[in-house]
C-alpha atoms as one frame of an Amber mdcrd trajectory, in Angstrom:
protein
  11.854  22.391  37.770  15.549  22.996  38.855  18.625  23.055  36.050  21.860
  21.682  36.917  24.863  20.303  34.691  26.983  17.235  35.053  30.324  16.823
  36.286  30.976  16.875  32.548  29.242  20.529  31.510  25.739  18.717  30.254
  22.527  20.638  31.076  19.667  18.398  32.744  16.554  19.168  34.510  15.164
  17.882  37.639  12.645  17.567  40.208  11.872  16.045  43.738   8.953  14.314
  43.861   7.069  14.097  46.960   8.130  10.531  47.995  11.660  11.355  47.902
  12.623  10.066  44.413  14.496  12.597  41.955  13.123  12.944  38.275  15.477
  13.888  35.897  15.311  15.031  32.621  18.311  14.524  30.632  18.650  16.443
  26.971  17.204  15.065  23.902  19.234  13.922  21.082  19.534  17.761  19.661
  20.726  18.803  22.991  18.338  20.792  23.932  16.124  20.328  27.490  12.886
  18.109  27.491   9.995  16.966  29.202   9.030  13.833  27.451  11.161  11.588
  28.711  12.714  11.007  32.365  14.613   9.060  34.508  13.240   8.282  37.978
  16.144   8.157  40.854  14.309   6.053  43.725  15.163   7.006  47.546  17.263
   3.037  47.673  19.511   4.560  45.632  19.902   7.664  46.522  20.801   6.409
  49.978  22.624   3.411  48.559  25.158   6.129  47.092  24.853   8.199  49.935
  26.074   5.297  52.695  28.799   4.348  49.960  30.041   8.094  49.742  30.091
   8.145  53.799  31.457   4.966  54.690  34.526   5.143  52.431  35.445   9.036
  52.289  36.641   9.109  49.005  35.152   6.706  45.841  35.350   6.494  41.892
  32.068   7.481  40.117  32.396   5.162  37.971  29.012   5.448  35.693  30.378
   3.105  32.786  26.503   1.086  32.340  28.694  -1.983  30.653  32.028  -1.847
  33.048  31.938   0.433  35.950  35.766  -0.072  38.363  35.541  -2.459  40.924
  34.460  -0.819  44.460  33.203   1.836  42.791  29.682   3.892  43.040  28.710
   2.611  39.612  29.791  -1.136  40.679  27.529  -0.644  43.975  24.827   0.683
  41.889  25.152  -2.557  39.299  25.110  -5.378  41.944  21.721  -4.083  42.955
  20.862  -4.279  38.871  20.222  -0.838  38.608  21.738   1.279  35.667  25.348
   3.141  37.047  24.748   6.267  34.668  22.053   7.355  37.268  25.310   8.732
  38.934  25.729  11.335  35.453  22.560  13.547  37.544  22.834  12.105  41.199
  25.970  13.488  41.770  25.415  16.928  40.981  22.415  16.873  42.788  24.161
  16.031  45.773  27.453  18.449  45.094  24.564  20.894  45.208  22.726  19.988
  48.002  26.229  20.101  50.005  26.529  16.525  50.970  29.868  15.553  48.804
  32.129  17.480  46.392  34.290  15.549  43.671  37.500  16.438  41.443  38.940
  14.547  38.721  42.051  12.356  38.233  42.662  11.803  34.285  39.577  10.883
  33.034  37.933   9.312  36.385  35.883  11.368  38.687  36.186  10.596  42.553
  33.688  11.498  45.186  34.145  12.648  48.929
């Protein structure tokens, strides 16, 4: 199991499964790292956020679940009714992997 943090300090664990989908394991309520419950990252989004990142350069996170900014990665996520916070551990993972970086403007978070 790899350890990573968000963009915001917030431990998580996670692991590629063999089909390509992340599994994440975000902290339970104490704050401390789990294995009980996860959140499965399928390869459509992954590369949903991944043609996003590439075709515009530079994009807004925006991982609001209730109102994510218009052309945002959290509004491209939500039109395809999937949740946006699934960007709180995808974009680490990819930061790490070396296929974007980020830095923030106020409290917004931008991704190139």
């Amino acid at each position: 199991m790899k350890k990573q943090h968000t963009l915001t300090g917030r431990q998580f664990q996670y692991k590629a499964h063999t089909d390509n989908e992340l599994i994440v394991y975000p902290l339970d309520g104490e704050g401390n790292l789990q294995e009980k419950s996860a959140i499965v990252i399928t390869p459509f989004t992954i590369n949903l956020v991944k043609d996003a990142i590439k075709k515009s350069g530079e994009i807004a996170m925006g991982a609001s679940r209730d109102n994510p900014p218009q052309n945002s990665l959290g509004a491209i996520i939500k039109k395809q009714r999937q949740s946006p916070q699934q960007l709180i551990y995808l974009i680490p993972i990819l930061i790490d992997e070396g296929f974007c970086n980020y830095y923030k403007i106020g409290k917004a978070f931008l991704v190139k």
